[in-house]
C-alpha positions as CSV (number, residue, x, y, z in Angstrom):
1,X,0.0,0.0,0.0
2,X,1.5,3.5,-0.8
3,X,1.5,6.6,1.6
4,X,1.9,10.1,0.5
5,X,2.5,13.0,2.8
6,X,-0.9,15.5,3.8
7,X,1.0,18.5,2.0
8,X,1.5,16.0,-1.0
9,X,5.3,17.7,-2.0
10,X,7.1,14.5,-1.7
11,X,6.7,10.7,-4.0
12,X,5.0,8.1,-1.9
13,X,6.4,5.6,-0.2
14,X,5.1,1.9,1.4
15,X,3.3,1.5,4.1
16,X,6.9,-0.4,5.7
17,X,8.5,3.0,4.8
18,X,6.1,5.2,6.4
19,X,6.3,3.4,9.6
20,X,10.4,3.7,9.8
21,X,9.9,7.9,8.3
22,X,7.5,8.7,10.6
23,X,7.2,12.3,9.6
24,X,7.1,12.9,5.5
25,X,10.0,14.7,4.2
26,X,8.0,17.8,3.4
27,X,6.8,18.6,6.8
28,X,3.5,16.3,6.4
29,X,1.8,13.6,8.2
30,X,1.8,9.9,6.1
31,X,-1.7,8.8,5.1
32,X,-2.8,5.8,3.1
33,X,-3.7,6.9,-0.8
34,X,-6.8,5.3,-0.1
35,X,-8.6,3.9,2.9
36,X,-8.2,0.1,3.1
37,X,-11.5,-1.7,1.5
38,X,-12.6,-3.5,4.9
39,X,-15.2,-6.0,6.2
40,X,-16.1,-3.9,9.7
41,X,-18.5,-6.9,10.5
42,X,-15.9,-9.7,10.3
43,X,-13.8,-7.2,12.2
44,X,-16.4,-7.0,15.2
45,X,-17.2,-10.5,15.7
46,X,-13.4,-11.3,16.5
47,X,-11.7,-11.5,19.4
48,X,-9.8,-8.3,20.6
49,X,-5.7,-9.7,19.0
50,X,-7.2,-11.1,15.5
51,X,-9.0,-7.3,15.6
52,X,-5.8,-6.0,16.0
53,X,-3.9,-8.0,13.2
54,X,-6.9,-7.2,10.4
55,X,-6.9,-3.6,11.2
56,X,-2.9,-3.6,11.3
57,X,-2.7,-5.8,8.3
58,X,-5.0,-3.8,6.5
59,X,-3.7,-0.4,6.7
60,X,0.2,-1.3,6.4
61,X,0.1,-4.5,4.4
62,X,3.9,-4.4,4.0
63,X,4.5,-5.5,7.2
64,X,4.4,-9.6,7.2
65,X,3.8,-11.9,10.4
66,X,0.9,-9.6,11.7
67,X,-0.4,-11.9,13.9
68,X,2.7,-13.0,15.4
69,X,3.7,-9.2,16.1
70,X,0.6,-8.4,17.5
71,X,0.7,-11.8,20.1
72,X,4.4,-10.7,20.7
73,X,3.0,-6.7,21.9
74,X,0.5,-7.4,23.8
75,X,0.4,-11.1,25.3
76,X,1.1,-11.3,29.0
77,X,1.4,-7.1,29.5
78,X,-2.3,-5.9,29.9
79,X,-4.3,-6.7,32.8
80,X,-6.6,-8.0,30.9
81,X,-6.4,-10.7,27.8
82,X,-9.3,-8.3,26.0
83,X,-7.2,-5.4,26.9
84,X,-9.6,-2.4,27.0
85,X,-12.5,-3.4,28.8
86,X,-15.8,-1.5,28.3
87,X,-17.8,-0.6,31.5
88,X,-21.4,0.4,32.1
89,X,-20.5,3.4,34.7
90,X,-24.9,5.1,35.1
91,X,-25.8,6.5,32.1
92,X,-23.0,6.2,29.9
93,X,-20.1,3.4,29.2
94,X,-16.2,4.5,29.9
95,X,-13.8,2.6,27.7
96,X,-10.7,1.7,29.7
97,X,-7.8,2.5,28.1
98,X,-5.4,2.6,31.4
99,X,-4.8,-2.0,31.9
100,X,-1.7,-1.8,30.0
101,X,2.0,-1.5,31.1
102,X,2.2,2.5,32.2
103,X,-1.7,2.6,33.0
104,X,-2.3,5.2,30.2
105,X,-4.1,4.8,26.6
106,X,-0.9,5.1,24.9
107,X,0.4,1.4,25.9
108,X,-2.4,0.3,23.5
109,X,-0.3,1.7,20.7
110,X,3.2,1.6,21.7
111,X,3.4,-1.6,22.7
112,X,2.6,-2.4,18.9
113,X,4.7,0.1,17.9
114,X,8.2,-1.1,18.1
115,X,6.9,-4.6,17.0
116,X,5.7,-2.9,13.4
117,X,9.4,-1.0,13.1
118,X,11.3,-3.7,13.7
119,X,9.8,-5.7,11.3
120,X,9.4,-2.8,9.0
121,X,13.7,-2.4,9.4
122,X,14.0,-5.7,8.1
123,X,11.5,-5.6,5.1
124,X,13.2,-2.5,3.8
125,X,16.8,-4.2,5.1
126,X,17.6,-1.2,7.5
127,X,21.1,-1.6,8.7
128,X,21.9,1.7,10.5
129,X,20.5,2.2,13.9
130,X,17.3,4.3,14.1
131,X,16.9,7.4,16.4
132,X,13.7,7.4,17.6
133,X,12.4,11.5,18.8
134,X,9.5,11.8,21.1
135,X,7.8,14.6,22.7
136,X,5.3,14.0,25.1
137,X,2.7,16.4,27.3
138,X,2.7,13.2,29.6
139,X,1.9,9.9,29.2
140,X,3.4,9.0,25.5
141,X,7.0,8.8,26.9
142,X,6.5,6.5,29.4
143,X,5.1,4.6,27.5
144,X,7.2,5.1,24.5
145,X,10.5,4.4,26.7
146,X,9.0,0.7,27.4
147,X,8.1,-0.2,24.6
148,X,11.4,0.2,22.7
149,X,13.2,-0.6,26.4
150,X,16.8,-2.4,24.6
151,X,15.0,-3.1,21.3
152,X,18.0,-4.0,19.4
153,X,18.9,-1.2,16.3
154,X,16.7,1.3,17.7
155,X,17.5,4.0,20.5
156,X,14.5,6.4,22.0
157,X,14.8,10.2,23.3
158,X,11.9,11.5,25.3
159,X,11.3,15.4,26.0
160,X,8.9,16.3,27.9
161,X,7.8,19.9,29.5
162,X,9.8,20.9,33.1
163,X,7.3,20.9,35.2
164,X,4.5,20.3,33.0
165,X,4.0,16.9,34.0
166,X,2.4,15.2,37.6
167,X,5.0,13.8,39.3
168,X,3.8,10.3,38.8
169,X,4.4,10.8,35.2
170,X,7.9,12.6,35.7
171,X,9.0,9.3,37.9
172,X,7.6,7.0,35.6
173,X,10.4,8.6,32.8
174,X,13.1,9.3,34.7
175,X,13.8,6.3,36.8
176,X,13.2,4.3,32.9
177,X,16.2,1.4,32.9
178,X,17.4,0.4,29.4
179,X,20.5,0.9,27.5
180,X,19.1,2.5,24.4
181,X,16.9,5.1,26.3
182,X,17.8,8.7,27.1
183,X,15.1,11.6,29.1
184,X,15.6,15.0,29.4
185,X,13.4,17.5,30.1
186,X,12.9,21.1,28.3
187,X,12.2,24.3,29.7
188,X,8.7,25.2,28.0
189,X,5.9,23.8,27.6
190,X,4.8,20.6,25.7
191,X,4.5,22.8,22.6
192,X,8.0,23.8,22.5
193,X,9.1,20.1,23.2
194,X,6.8,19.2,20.1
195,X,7.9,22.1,17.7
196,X,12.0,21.4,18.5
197,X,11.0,17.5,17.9
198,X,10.0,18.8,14.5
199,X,12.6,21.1,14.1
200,X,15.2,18.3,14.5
201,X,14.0,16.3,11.5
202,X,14.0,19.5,9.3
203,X,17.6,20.3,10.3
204,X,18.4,16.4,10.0
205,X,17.1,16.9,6.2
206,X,18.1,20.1,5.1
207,X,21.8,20.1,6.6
208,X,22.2,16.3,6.2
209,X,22.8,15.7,9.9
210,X,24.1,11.9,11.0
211,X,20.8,11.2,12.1
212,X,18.5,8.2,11.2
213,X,15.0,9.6,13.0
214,X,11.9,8.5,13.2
215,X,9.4,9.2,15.6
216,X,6.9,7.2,18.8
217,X,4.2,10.2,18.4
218,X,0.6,9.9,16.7
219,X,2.2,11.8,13.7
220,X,3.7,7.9,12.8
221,X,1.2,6.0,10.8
222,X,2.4,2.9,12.9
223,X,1.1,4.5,16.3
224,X,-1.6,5.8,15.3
225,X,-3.1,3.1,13.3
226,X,-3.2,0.2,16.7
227,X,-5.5,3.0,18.6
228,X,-8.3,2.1,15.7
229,X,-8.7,-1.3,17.2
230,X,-10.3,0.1,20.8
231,X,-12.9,1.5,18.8
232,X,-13.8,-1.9,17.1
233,X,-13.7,-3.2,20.7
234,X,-15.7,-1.3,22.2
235,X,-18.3,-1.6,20.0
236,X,-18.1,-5.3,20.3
237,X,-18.4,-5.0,24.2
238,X,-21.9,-3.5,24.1
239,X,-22.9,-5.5,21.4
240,X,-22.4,-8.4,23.4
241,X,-24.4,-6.7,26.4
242,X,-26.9,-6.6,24.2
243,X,-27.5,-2.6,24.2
244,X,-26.9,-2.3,20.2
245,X,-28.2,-4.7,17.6
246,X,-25.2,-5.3,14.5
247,X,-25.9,-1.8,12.8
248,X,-26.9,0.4,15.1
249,X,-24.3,3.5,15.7
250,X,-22.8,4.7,18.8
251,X,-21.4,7.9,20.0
252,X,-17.8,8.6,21.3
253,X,-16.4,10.9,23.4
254,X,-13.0,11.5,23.5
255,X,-10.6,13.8,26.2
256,X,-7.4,15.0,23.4
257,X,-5.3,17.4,23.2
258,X,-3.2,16.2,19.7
259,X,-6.1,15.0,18.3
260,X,-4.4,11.7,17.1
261,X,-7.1,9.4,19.8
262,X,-10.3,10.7,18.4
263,X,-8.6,10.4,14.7
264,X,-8.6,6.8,15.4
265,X,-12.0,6.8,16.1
266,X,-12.6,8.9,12.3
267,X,-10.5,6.3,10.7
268,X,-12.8,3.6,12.4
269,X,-15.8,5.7,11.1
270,X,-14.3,5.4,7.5
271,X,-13.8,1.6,7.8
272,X,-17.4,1.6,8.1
273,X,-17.9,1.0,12.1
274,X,-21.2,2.2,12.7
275,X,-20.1,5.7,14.9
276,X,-22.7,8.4,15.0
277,X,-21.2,11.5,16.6
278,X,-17.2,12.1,17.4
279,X,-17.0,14.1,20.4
280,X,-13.8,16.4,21.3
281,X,-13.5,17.1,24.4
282,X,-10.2,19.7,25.7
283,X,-9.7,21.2,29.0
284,X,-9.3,25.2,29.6
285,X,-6.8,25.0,26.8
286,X,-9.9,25.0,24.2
287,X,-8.1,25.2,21.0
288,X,-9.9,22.6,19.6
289,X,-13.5,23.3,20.8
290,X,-13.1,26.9,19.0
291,X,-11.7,24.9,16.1
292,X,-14.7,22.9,15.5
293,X,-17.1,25.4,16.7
294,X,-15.7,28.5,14.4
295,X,-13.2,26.9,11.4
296,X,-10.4,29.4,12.9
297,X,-7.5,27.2,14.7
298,X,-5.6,30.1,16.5
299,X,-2.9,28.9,18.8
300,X,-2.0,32.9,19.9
301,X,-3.3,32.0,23.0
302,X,-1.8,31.5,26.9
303,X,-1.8,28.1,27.4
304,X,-2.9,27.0,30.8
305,X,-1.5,24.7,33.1
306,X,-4.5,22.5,33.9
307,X,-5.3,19.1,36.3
308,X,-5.2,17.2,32.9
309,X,-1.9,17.7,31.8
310,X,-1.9,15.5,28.8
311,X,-4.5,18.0,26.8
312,X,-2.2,20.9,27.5
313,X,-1.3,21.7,24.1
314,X,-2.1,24.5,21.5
315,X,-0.6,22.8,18.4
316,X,-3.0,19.6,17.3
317,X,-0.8,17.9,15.6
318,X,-3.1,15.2,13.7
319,X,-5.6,17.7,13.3
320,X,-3.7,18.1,9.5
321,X,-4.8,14.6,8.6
322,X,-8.2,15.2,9.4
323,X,-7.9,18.3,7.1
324,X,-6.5,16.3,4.3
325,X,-9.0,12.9,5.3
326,X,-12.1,15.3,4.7
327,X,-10.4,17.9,1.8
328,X,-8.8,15.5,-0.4
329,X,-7.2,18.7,-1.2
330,X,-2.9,18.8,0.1
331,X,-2.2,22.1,-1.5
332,X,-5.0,23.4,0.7
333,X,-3.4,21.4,3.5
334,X,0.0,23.1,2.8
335,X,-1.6,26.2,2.8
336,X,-3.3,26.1,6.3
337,X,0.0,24.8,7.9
338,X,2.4,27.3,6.6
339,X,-0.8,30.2,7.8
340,X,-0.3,28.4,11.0
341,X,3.2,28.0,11.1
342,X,3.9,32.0,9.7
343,X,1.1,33.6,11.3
344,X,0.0,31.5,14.4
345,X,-3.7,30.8,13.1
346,X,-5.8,29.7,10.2
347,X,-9.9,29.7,8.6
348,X,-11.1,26.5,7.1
349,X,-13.4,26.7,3.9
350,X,-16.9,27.0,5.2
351,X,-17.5,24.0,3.0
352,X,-14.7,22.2,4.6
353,X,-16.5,23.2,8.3
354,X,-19.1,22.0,8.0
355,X,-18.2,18.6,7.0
356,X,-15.8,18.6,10.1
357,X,-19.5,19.8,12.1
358,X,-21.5,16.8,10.4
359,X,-18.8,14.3,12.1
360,X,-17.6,15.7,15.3
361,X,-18.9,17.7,18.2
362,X,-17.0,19.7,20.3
363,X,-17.0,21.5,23.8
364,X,-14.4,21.9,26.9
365,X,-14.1,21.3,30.6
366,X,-12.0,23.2,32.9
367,X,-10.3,22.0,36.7
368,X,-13.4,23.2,38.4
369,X,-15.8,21.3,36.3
370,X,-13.4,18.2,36.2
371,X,-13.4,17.9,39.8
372,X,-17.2,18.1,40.3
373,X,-17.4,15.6,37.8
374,X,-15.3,13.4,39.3
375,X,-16.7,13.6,42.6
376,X,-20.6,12.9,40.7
377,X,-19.3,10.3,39.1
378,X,-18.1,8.3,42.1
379,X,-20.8,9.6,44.4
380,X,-23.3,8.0,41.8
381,X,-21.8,5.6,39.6
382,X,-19.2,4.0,42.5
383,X,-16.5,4.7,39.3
384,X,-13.4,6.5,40.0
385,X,-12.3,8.3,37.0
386,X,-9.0,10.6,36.7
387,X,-8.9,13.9,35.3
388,X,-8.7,13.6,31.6
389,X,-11.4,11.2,32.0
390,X,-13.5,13.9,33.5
391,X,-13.1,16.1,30.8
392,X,-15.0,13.4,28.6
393,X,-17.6,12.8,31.1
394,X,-18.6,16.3,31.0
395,X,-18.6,17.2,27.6
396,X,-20.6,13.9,26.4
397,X,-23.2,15.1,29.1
398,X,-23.4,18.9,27.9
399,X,-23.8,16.8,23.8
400,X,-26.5,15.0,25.4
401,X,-28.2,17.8,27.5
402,X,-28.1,20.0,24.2
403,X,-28.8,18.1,21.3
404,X,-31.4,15.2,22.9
405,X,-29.5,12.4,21.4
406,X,-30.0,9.2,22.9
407,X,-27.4,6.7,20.9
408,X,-25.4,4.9,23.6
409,X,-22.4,7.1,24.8
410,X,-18.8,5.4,25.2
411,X,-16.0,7.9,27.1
412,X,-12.7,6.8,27.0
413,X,-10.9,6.6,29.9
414,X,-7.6,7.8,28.8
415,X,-5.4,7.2,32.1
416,X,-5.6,5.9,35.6
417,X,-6.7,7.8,38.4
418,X,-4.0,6.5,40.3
419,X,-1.3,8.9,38.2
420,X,-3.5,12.3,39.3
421,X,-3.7,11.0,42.7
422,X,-3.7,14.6,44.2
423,X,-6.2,16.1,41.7
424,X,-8.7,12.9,42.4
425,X,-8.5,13.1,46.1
426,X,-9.2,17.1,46.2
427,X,-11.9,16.1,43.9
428,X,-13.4,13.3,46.3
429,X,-13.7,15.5,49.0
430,X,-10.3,14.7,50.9
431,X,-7.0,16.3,51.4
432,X,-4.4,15.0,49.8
433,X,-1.5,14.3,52.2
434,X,2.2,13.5,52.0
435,X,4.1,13.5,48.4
436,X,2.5,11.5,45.8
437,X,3.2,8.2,46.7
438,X,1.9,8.7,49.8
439,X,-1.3,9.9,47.9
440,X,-1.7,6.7,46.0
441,X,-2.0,4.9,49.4
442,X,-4.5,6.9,51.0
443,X,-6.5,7.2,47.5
444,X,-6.6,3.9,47.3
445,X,-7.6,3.6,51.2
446,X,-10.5,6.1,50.6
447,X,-11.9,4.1,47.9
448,X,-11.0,0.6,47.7
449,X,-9.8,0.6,44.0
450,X,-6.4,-1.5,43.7
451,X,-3.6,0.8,42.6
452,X,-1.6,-0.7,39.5
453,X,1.1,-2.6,40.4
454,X,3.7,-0.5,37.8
455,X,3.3,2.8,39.6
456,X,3.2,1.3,43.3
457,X,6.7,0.3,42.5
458,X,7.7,3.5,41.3
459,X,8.8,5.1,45.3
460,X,11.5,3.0,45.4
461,X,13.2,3.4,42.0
462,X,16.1,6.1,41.7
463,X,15.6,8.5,39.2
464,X,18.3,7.9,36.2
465,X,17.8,10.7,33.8
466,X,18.5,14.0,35.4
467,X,18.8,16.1,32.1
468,X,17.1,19.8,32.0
469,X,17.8,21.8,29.1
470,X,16.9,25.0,27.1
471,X,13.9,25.0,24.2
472,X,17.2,26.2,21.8
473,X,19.1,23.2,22.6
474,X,17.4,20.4,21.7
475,X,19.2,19.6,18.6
476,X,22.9,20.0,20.4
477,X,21.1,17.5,23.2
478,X,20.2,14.7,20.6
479,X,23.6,15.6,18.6
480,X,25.8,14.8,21.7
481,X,24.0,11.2,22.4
C-alpha cells in the first residue's frame, strides 16, 4: 500500500517506509492513498488480538507476520487478555484505556509500535540504527520508553515539559532502565518540546545531519493506526451486552489534546464502524472546541497549566490529517499549515466546516468542572475516573443535554486515576497528604480501588535521567547522544 504526505510535496512511499519515516520529508503527516477496503463486520465478531492484526494488516500490508507481532506486543502485559475493557458506569459506558503496562491509553499503541518497526527495518533491510524523537505532554513517553526498552537497532529520546507533567508521570520517565533510552526535560511547555521534535528532523534533512529519525508520536502511521482497534472493541463490548443490535451506531467521546485518539476513532468511522457522533473534548486549553465550533484554529493563546496535563497543548498535531482525510485537497493542507506556522492561526473553507461539524462535536471542561465531575461520578456511579477522564464525562453530558440524542455514549478513559492522585483526592472530597506516593496509598484507602502494580513500584526506583535543558538546545542535546 502506498502513503503520501498530507502536504502532497514529496513521491509516496510503502506503508513499511512510512512506519520507519515517521514524519514525510515535506513537513506532512503519512496517510494511506486510499482507505483500506474492509469488512467492519468480520472485524467486530473477533476477538480483541485477530481485531488487531486485520486492522494492522489492512492499513500497512507491507508488514508480514501480523499476527505474530501483535501476540508478541500485547500477550502477558495488559491486565486483561481483552485489553480495553468497556464498563457500564450510570448513564453512559467509559472505555478503559489505562490495563496496560504505564496505565495510560498510549500502551495500546506503543506496545505495537516497536513490534511494526522492527519488522518494518527488516522488510526495507535497515542496517543503520534508528533514532527514535519523542515529545510528550505526559503519558506517550512513558510509555514510549518501554516499549522500545533495549529493542535491538533502535535508540529512543523523550522530551517532555519541566514541570509540565504530575510527578507520577515525571517518575515514571526518569527512573526508565534500558540501555538504548535517554530523558531530558525542556524548559517550555509541551509545545515547544513538540515544535523542537519537529525542528530536528527538518535540520536532519536540510543540513544532512548523521541522524537516522523516526518518531513514537501519533504523527507515525504505525502508532496511530493500533489505537483504531479500541474502537472496534468497544463496540463489540456493548454488542455483546446486548445494548446495540449489529448496525446500530454509537457515540464517542474522546478527552485529546493532539487529536491523534479521536482520529482513530474517524479512521474507524471510515472503515465503516457504525459511529454516530465524534466528540472532542479539551480542558481550559480550548483550542480545539473553538476549532470545530468556528473553522479558525488560532494557537496565539496562553496556554494554561491545567489538572489534565496531557491536553495541555495549542498545536493539534493530527488535526492536519483530518484536514486532508475530509479535503482530499494537500495544496490546501500546505496552505493552512504554513498560515499556521507563519502567522500563528488559520480559517477552514466554510464547505470544509461543516463537513468537520457533520462528524464531530466539540465542547471543553476546565479543573473546576473536572473535579465536580469526578466527585458525581463516584458519588453515583461508584467509578473512580481521573482527570482527563472527567473532561469526557462532561462534555458527552453537555452533547446529550443540548442536542437530545439518545445513541449509547462510550468515554474513553484515557489514564488511571491512580497517576493524578492529588487532583482525584481534592476532587473526592479529601485532602491530599504527604508526596504523591503517599497519595496513591490513601487514595486507594479512601476508595477501595487496587492501585496498578507499575506505579506502586515507582517510590523505590532512583531516578536515572536527570537532564534539563533549554527549548534552543534540543538539537545539540540529541547531537551529543
Amino acid at each position: 500500500m502506498q502513503y503520501h504526505s498530507t502536504r502532497g510535496l514529496f513521491p509516496e512511499v510503502d506503508s513499511a517506509q512510512a512506519v520507519l519515516n515517521g514524519l514525510a520529508t515535506d513537513g506532512g503527516l503519512y496517510l494511506p492513498a486510499q482507505i483500506p477496503d474492509f469488512c467492519w463486520e468480520e472485524c467486530v465478531k473477533s476477538d480483541t488480538l485477530s481485531m488487531a492484526e486485520m486492522l494492522l494488516s489492512a492499513f500497512l500490508p507491507d508488514i508480514p507476520d501480523m499476527g505474530a507481532l501483535v501476540k508478541k506486543a500485547y500477550t502477558g502485559k495488559f491486565e486483561t487478555e481483552d485489553l480495553t475493557p468497556t464498563v457500564p458506569a450510570g448513564e453512559f459506558y467509559v472505555l478503559e484505556l489505562f490495563r496496560g503496562p504505564t496505565s495510560a491509553f498510549k500502551d495500546v499503541a506503543l506496545s505495537m509500535l516497536p513490534q511494526l518497526m522492527t519488522a518494518a527495518r527488516a522488510v526495507k533491510g535497515e542496517k543503520e540504527d534508528i533514532l527514535i524523537l519523542t515529545a510528550t505532554s505526559g503519558d506517550t513517553g512513558k510509555a514510549a520508553l518501554e516499549g522500545f526498552k533495549d529493542v535491538d537497532g533502535i535508540r529512543i529520546c523523550v522530551f517532555y515539559p519541566h514541570g509540565g507533567v504530575s510527578d507520577v508521570q515525571r517518575r515514571q520517565m526518569v527512573s526508565q532502565e534500558g540501555k538504548n533510552v535517554t530523558v531530558c526535560a525542556v524548559r517550555g511547555n509541551f509545545d515547544d518540546a513538540q515544535t523542537g521534535v519537529k525542528n530536528i528532523f527538518t535540520a536532519a534533512r536540510e543540513q544532512n545531519l548523521p541522524l537516522n529519525l523516526s518518531s513514537a508520536n501519533s504523527i507515525n502511521i504505525g502508532r496511530l493506526v493500533p489505537q483504531v482497534t479500541y474502537y472496534f472493541k468497544a463496540y463489540r463490548d456493548i454488542l455483546d451486552a446486548g445494548k446495540i443490535q449489529m448496525g446500530e451506531e454509537v457515540n464517542f467521546s474522546v478527552p485529546t489534546g493532539n487529536f491523534g485518539d479521536i482520529l482513530a476513532g474517524y479512521l474507524a468511522k471510515r472503515l465503516g464502524l457504525p459511529v454516530g457522533k465524534l466528540i472532542c473534548a479539551s480542558n481550559a486549553n480550548n483550542v480545539l472546541t473553538d476549532f470545530i465550533q468556528t473553522g479558525v484554529y488560532d494557537r496565539r493563546r496562553t496556554l494554561y497549566k491545567t489538572e489534565s496535563p496531557s491536553m495541555d497543548i495549542l498545536v493539534s498535531s493530527n488535526l492536519e490529517r483530518l484536514l486532508y482525510l475530509m479535503s482530499d485537497d494537500c495544496n490546501l493542507v500546505a496552505k493552512l499549515m504554513n498560515d499556521l506556522n507563519s502567522q500563528g492561526h488559520y480559517q477552514v473553507p466554510e464547505a470544509l466546516l461543516e463537513e468537520i461539524q457533520r462528524q464531530f462535536w466539540a465542547g471543553w471542561c476546565d479543573d473546576a468542572r473536572g473535579a465536580e465531575t469526578i466527585a458525581k461520578v463516584w458519588k453515583e456511579n461508584g467509578y473512580l475516573c481521573d482527570t482527563h477522564t472527567a473532561s469526557g464525562w462532561a462534555v458527552a453530558q453537555d452533547y446529550v443535554n443540548q442536542t437530545g440524542d439518545d445513541r449509547p455514549m462510550i468515554v474513553l478513559s484515557t489514564a488511571s486515576p491512580y497517576k493524578f492522585p492529588a487532583a482525584v483526592l481534592s476532587a473526592i472530597g479529601e485532602t491530599a497528604n504527604g508526596d504523591e506516593f503517599d497519595q496513591l496509598e490513601q487514595l486507594n484507602a479512601v476508595t477501595g480501588v487496587a492501585i496498578p502494580k507499575n506505579l506502586a513500584a515507582l517510590r523505590t526506583k532512583p531516578e536515572l535521567h536527570k537532564s534539563v535543558i533549554d527549548k534552543d538546545k534540543m538539537l545539540d542535546f540529541v547531537l551529543a547522544l
